[in-house]
C-alpha positions as CSV (number, residue, x, y, z in Angstrom):
1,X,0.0,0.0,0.0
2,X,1.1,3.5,-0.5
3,X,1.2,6.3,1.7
4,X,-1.4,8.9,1.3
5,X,-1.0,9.6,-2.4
6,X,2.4,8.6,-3.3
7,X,3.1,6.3,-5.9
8,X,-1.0,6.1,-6.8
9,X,-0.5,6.6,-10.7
10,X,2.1,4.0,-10.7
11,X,0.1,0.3,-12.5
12,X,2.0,-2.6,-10.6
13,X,2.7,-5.5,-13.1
14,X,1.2,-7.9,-10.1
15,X,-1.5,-7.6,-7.9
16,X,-0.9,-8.9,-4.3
17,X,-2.7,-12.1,-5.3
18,X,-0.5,-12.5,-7.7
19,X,2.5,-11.8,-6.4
20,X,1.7,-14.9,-3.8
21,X,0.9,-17.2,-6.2
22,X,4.1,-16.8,-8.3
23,X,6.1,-16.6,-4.9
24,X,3.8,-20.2,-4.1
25,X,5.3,-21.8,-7.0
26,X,8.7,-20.6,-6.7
27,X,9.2,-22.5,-3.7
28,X,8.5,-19.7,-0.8
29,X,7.6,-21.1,2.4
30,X,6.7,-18.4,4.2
31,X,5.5,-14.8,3.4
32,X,5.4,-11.5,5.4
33,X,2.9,-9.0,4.2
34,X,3.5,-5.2,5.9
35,X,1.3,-2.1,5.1
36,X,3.5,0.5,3.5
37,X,2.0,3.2,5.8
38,X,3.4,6.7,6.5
39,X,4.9,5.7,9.7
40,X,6.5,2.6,8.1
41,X,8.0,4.6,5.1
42,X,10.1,6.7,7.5
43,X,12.1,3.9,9.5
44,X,15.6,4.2,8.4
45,X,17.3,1.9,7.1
46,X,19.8,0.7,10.1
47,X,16.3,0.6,12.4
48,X,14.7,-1.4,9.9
49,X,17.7,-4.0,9.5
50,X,18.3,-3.9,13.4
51,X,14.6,-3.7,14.9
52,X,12.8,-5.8,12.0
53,X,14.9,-7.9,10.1
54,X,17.2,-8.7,13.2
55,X,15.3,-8.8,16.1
56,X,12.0,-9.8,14.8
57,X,12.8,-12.1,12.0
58,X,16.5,-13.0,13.5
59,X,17.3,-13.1,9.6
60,X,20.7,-14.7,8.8
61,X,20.8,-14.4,5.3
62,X,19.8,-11.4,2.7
63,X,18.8,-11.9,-0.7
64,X,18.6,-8.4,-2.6
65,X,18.3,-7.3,-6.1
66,X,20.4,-4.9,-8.4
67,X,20.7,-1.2,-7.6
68,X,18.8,-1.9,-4.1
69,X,17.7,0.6,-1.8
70,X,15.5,1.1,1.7
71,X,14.7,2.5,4.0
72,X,13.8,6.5,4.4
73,X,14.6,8.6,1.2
74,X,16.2,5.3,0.3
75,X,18.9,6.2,2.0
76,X,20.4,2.6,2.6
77,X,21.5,0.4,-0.3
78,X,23.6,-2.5,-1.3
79,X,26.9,-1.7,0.1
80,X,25.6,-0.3,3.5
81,X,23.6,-3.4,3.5
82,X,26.7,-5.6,3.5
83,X,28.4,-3.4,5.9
84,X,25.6,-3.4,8.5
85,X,25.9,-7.7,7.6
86,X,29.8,-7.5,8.7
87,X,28.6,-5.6,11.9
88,X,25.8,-7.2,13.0
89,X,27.1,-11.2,11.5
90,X,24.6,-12.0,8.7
91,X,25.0,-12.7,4.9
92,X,23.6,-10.5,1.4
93,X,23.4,-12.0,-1.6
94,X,23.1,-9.5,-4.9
95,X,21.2,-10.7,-7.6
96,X,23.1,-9.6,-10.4
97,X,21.2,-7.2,-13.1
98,X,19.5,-9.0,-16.0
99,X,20.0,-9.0,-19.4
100,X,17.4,-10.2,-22.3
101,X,19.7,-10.9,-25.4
102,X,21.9,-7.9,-24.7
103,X,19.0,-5.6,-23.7
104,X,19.3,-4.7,-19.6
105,X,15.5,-5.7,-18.1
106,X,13.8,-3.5,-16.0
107,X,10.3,-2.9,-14.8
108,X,10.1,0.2,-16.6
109,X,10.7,-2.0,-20.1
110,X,7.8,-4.7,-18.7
111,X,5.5,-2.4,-18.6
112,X,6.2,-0.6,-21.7
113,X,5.7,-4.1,-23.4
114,X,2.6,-4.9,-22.0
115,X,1.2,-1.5,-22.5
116,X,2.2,-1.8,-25.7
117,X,1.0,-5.3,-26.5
118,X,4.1,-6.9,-26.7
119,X,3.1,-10.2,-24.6
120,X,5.9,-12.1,-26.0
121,X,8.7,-9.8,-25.3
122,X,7.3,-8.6,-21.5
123,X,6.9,-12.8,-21.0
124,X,11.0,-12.8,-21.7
125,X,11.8,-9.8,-19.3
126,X,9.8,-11.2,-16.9
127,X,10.9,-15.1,-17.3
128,X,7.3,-16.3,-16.9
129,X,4.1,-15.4,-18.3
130,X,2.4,-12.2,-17.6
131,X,-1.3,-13.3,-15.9
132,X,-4.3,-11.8,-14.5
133,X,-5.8,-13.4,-11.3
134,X,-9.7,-12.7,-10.1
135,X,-12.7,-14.1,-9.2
136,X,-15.5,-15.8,-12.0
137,X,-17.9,-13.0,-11.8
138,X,-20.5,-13.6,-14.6
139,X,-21.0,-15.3,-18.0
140,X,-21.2,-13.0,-20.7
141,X,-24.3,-13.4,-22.8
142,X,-23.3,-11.7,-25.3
143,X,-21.0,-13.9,-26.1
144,X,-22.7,-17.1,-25.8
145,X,-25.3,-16.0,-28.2
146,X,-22.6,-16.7,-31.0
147,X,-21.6,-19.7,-29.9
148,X,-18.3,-18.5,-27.7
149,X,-19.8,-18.9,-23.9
150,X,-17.3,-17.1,-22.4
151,X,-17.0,-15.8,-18.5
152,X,-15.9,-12.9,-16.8
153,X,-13.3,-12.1,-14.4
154,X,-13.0,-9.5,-11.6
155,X,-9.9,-7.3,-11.7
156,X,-9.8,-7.1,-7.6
157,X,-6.9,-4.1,-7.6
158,X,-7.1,-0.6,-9.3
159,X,-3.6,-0.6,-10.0
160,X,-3.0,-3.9,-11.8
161,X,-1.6,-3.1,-14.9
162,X,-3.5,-4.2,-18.3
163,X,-2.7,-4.8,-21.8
164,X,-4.6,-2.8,-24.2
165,X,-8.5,-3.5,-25.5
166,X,-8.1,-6.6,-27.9
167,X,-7.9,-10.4,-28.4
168,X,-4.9,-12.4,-26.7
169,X,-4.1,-16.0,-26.6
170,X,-4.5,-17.6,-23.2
171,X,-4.2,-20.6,-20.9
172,X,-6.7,-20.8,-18.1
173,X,-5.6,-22.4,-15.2
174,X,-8.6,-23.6,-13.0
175,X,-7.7,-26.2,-9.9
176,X,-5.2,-28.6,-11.7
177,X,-6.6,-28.1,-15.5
178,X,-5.6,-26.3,-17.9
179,X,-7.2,-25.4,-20.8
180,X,-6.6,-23.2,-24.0
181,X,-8.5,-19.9,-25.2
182,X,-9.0,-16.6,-25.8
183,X,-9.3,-13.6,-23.8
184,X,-11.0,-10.7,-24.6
185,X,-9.7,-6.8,-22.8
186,X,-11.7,-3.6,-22.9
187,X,-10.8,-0.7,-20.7
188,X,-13.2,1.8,-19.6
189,X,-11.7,4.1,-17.3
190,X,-8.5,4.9,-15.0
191,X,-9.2,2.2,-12.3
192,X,-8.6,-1.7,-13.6
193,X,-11.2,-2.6,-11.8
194,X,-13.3,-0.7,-14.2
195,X,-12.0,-3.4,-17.1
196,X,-13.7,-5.6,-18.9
197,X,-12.1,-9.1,-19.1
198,X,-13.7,-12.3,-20.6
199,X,-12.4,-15.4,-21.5
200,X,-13.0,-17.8,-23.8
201,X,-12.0,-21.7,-23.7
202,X,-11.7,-24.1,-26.6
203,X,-12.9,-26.8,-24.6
204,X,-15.5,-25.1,-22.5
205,X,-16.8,-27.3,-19.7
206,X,-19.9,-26.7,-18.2
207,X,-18.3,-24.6,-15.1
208,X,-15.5,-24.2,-13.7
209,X,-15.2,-26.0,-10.4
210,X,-13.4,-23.2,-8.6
211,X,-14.4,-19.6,-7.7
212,X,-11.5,-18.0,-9.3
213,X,-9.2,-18.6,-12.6
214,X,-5.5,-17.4,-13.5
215,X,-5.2,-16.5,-16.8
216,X,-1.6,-16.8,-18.8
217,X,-1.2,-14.5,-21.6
218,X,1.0,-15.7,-25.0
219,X,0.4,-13.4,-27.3
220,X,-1.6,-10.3,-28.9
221,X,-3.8,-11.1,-31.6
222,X,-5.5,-8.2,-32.4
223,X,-7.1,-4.9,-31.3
224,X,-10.3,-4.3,-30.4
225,X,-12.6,-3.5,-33.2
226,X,-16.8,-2.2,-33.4
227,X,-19.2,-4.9,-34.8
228,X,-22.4,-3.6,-36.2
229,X,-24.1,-6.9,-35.8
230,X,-23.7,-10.2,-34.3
231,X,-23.3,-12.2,-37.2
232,X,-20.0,-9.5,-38.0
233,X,-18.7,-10.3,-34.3
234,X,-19.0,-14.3,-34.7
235,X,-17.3,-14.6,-37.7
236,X,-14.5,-12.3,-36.0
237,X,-14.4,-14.6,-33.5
238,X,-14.1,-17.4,-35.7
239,X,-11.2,-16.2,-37.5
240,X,-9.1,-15.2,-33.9
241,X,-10.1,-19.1,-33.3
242,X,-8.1,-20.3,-36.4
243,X,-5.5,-18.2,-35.8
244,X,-4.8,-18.9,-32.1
245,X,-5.3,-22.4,-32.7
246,X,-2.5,-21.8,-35.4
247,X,-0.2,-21.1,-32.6
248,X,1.9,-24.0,-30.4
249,X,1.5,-23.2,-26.5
């Protein structure tokens, strides 16, 4: 959370929900959540190594990325980290900056990507597939008028970041199954949670046993485009179809 208004026109690439279940499957056993409040933003960085990470969490070793900083006006970073680890006996460990075929990754370069529709390059920055989590909100009728039953998911944070209006080729992940499809992204305002987003499956089941889906995004397929009737949208529909079924994921 941020502070008053700080940071609140910044879109994070993850929501919360997300973030846990990537951190789930990389392994993490155990995850400490703390409210970015105002208070909390002006602990310096020696208080915050020496009253939280040291005699709360009696951490031994520190695991920090490139270019790191904390604490107030990010005043403390990777070398005052490692001295603070000499003084008070525990280890940090740098990640070392990435690089995608020669081209340095940052957050700033995801997000241009995914604003920009590039799935498949924002998918190599970030070394696993750009998703959307949320809850099953609805069935669009709409859609299953032409024959593509498709359901709705809830965007459950203003800030989560979103591709631009268009068709994308997905995988739904619901429980253990996985299934192929098509996702569909409208936009209508500032707030994400104003968004539109359906999806589509090539094998539809009747329902989806669980209350909530992950979506996986492989690749733009087009923009988003007016029909004038339904027949016009259906045989759009049909031709995104044949071309994400084109593709191998």
């Amino acid at each position: 959370m941020y502070p008053d208004t700080a940071g609140k026109d910044l879109y994070l690439i993850n929501s919360q929900r997300e973030k846990i279940e990537l951190l789930q499957k990389a392994g993490l056993d155990n995850l400490i959540i703390v409210d970015f409040t105002v208070e909390f933003s002006k602990i310096t960085s020696v208080d915050f190594v020496k009253n939280i990470l040291l005699n709360k969490i009696h951490t031994r070793k520190i695991v920090i990325g490139f270019n790191h900083h904390f604490g107030h006006n990010r005043e403390g970073d990777n070398e005052s980290l490692r001295q603070l680890g000499i003084e008070y006996g525990f280890d940090v460990e740098e990640i070392p900056e990435q690089d995608i075929q020669n081209e340095l990754v940052s957050s700033t370069k995801i997000r241009k990507a995914l604003l920009e529709g590039n799935i498949q390059k924002a998918n190599a920055y970030l070394d696993y597939h750009y998703i959307i989590m949320g809850l099953i909100q609805e069935v669009n009728p709409r859609l299953r008028e032409i024959g593509f039953p498709s359901f709705r998911i809830k965007i459950e944070e203003e800030s989560k970041l979103l591709p631009p209006n268009g068709v994308y080729a997905v995988s739904v992940v619901d429980d253990d199954r996985t299934f192929r499809g098509m996702c569909f992204i409208k936009k209508r305002g500032q707030s994400s949670i104003e968004a539109v987003v359906d999806f589509y499956l090539f094998d539809t089941p009747e329902a989806l046993s669980g209350s909530s889906a992950t979506i996986y995004f492989h690749k733009f397929i087009r923009e988003e485009k007016p029909f004038h009737t339904p027949e016009e949208m259906q045989k759009q529909l049909q031709i995104d179809r044949a071309n994400v079924d084109e593709l191998i994921f």
